[in-house]
N, C-alpha and C positions, 0 to 999 in steps of 0.2 A: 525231741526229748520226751523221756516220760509222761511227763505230765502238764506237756504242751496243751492249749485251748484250755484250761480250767484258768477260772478267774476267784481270785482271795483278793479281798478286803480285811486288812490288819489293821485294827485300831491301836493307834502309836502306844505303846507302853515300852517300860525299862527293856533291856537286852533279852529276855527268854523270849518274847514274842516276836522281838523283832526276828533275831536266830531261826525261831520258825519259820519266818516269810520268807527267810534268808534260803533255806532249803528246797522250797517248794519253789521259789523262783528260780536257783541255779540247776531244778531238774527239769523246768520250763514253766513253769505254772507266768500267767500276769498276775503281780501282785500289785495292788493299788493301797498304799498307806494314807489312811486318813490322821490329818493333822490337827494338833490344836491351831486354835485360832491366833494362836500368837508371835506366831512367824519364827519361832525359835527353833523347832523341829530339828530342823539341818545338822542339830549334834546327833543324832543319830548316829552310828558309824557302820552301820548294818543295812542303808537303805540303797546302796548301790542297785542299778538297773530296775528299782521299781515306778511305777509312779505314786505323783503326792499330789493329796488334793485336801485344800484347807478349807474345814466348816465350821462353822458355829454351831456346834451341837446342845446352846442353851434356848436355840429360835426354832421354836417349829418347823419352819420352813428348811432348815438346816437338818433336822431329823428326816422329813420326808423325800432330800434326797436318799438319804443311807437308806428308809427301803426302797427307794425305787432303785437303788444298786443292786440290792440283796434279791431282788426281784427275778434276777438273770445269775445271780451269784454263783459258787459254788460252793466255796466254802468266806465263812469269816472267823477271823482269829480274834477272842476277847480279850482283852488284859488287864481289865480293870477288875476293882475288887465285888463280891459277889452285888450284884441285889442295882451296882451302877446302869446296868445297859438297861432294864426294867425300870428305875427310873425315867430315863431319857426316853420311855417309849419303844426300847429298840430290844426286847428280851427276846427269849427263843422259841417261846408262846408263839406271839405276833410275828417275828419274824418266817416264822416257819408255816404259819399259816398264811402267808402272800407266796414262800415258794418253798412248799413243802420236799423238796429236794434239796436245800439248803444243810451243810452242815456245819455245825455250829460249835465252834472249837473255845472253849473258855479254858484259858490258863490262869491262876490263881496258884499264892501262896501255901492255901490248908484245902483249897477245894470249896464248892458250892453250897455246903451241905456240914453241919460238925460244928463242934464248942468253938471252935478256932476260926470259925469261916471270915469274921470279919476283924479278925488281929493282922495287923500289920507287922511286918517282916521283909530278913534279906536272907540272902543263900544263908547266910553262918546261922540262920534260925531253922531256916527248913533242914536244915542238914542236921543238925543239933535235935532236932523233934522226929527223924527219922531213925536217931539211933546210931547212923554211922559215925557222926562226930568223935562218939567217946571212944573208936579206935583210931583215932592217930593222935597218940599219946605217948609218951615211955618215959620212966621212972615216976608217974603219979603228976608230971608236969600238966600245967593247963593244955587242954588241945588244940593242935597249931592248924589255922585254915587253909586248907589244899585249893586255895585261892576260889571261882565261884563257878565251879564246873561243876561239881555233882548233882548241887540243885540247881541251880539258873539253867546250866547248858542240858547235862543229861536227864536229869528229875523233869525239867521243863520242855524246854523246846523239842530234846529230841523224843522224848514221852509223849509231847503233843502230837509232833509228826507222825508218830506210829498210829495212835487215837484217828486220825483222816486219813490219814494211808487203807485203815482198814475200815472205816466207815464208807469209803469210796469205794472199797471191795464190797461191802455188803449193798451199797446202792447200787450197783450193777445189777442187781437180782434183785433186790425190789424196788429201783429206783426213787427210793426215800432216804431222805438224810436224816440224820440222826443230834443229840447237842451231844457233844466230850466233856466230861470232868475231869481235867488234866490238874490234881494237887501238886506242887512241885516235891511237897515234901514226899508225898505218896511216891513218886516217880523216882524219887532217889532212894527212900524203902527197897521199891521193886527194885531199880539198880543192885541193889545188896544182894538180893535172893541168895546167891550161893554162901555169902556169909553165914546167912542168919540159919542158913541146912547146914552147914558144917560146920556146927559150935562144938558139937559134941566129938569133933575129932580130936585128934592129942597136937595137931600141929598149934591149937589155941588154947593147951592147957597153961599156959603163963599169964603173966599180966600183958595187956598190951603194949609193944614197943619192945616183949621179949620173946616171943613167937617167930616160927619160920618164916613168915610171910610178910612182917610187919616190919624187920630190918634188927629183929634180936639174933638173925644167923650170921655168921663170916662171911659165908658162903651167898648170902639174899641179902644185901644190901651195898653203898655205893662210899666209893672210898678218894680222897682226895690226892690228886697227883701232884708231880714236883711245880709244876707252874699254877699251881691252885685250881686247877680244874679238877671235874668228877670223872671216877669210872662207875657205871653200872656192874654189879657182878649179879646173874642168877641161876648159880650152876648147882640147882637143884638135885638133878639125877647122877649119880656114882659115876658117872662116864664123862661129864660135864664139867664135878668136881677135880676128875683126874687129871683133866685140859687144863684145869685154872690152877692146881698147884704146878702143871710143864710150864706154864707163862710166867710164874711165878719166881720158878728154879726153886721148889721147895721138898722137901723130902716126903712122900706117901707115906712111909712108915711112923713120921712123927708128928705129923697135919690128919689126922684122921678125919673122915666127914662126920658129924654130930658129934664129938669127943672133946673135951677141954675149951668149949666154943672162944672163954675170953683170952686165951694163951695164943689162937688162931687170929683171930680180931686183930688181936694187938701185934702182931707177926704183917700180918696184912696189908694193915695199916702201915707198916713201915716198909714194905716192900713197894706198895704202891707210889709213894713218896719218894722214891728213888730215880722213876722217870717221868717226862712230861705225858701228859693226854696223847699226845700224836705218838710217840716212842710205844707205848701200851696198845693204841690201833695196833700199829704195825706187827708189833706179837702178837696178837689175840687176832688180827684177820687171817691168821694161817691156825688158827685152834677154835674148833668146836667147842666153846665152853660158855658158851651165853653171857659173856662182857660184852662189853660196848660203850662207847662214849656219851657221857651226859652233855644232848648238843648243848649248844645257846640259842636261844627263841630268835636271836636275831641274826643268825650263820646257819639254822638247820637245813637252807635251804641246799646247803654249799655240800652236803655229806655225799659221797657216791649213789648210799642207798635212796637218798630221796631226786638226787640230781637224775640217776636212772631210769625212774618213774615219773617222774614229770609231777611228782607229788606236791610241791609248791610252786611259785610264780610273784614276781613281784610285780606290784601295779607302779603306777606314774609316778606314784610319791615315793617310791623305792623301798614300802614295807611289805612282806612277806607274808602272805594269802596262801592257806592251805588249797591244794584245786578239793573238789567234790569230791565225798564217797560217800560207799562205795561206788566201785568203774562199774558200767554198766559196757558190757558187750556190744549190744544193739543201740540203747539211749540213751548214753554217758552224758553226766549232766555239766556244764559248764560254770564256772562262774559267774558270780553277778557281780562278782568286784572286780571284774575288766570293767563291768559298764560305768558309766558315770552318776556321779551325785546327786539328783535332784536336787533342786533347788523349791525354799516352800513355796507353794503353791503351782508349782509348774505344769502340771497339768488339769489345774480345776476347772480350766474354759473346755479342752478335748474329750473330760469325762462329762459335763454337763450336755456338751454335743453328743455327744454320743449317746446320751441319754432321753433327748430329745427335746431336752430346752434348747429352744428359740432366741433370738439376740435379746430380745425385748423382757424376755425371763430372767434371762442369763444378767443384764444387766439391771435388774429391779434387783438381782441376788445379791450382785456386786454394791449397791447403791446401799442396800440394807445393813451390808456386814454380815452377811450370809455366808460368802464364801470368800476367797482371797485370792485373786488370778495375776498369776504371776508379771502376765506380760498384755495388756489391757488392750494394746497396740492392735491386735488379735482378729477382737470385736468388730 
């Protein structure tokens, strides 16, 4: 796999960073999550195939494993809020000067730096303080949260990923790491880019929620069928729209595209409502018109298009795991949620070995509350 032999150290934090660890291990990375001390961890639901290793990071001796980790590291993933890891001893300064190769990835809510660095927040804020929030709106209503993807997953995690992905490119050439300021809010800003360059077009001269794009057209937005399910419709281009009124049985001449939008809507609407979800496939897989059914998060696996591709998989518990992307040709990355759950502390005796504590260390660690070994039996 890609990025097989590099070793991450993810300090436990809410889902963004986890998601990160999440990435870089299902493309091969070892990631080793350090835990709190208090045995709870295991809610994680992101930790599949990595290891865990539980410290005390309020004991000295608990800091001076993390650098003697970091030591060998490659990268570490921070999640805490700015100015924590510099408390603990463990900032980017010192870190980076025991292994100046180290890169040093800090995910944060507003970023390291700024009025906001040390406010606390969740996705609905970051996304909110990025500007995107105030377009998913329509008729002036409050605006509805597109659940915690924008910030958490692509503002954050996969913002973060890209930040080491290319850091890792530039240490190639001068073999020095580098620290990331991955703001979540920032990172779902950048997600926007093409919004915030094409304000000035006419497709977002209405309010929002009445725009081409935003689900004020007939034609770009999704319509309820006879058994309560959705279709998707986005048959934007003149060729598209011609397909979705033949599915429809509607006349060209009196369905114009951009013309009378709410007379079409409302025509639509009651067409769609005439057959089930499956009835509507079956039309629309024989016409180019960019419909499609609105799967269910817990059936999508079942669709031809994703059954095809091998795009999902269910694990032991029989929930539904997207696989990796993108496919990689030569080092397609695999899941880490085939592999199994840690359990806390499971591997804090193998990484101490491996670090080069001794049993008589290893067991002063244990004795202290230093660290937290799973299976003592071990020793």
């Amino acid at each position: 796999m890609a990025l097989k032999g590099l070793k991450v150290i993810e300090m436990i934090g809410l889902a963004p960073g986890p998601f990160c660890g999440t990435i870089l291990a299902d493309f091969g990375a070892t990631v080793t999550v350090i835990q709190k001390f208090d045995g709870l961890s295991n809610l994680n639901v992101l930790s599949n195939g990595k290891r865990t290793m539980n410290i005390n990071l309020k004991m000295k001796e608990g800091v001076d494993i993390i650098k003697r980790m970091c030591s060998s590291a490659d990268i570490l993933i921070d999640t805490y809020r700015p100015k924590v890891m510099e408390n603990l001893g463990l900032g980017p300064d010192l870190l980076l000067s025991i292994n100046p190769s180290l890169i040093y990835a800090r995910l944060s809510g507003y970023g390291q730096k700024g009025y906001y660095k040390n406010k606390a927040g969740h996705d609905i804020n970051y996304v909110a303080m990025s500007g995107l929030l105030s377009l998913f709106t329509k008729q002036k209503e409050p605006p509805f949260i597109p659940v915690n993807l924008i910030g958490d997953f692509a503002g954050g995690s996969l913002s973060c990923t890209l930040g080491i992905l290319l850091a890792l490119l530039e240490r190639n050439k001068s073999g020095k790491g580098q620290v990331i300021d991955c703001s979540m809010t920032e990172g779902a800003a950048y997600l926007g880019t093409w919004v915030f360059k094409s304000k000035q077009l006419h497709i977002w001269d209405g309010e929002p929620g009445t725009n081409i794009l935003d689900g004020g057209a007939p034609f770009y937005t999704t319509y309820k069928t006879k058994d309560n399910k959705f279709m998707a419709v986005g048959a934007l281009e003149p060729q598209f729209y011609s397909n979705l009124l033949k599915g429809l049985q509607l006349d060209e001449d009196e369905f114009v595209q951009g013309v009378n939008s709410e007379h079409c809507k409302q025509q639509f609407e009651k067409v769609f409502l005439s057959k089930t979800q499956e009835e509507w496939c079956k039309i629309f897989d024989e016409l180019d018109a960019c419909v499609t059914p609105v799967l269910n998060i817990d059936a999508v696996d079942e669709h031809q298009c994703h059954a095809s591709r091998n795009s999902f998989y269910r694990d032991n518990n029989n929930y539904i795991i997207p696989e990796p992307a993108p496919k990689l040709s030569a080092t397609p990355g695999e899941s880490s949620g085939r592999k199994s759950v840690p359990k806390a502390g499971e591997h804090t005796l193998e990484i101490l070995q491996e670090l080069g504590y001794n049993t008589f260390e290893i067991d002063e660690l244990i004795y202290k509350k230093i660290v937290m070994v799973k299976k003592r039996s071990q020793l």
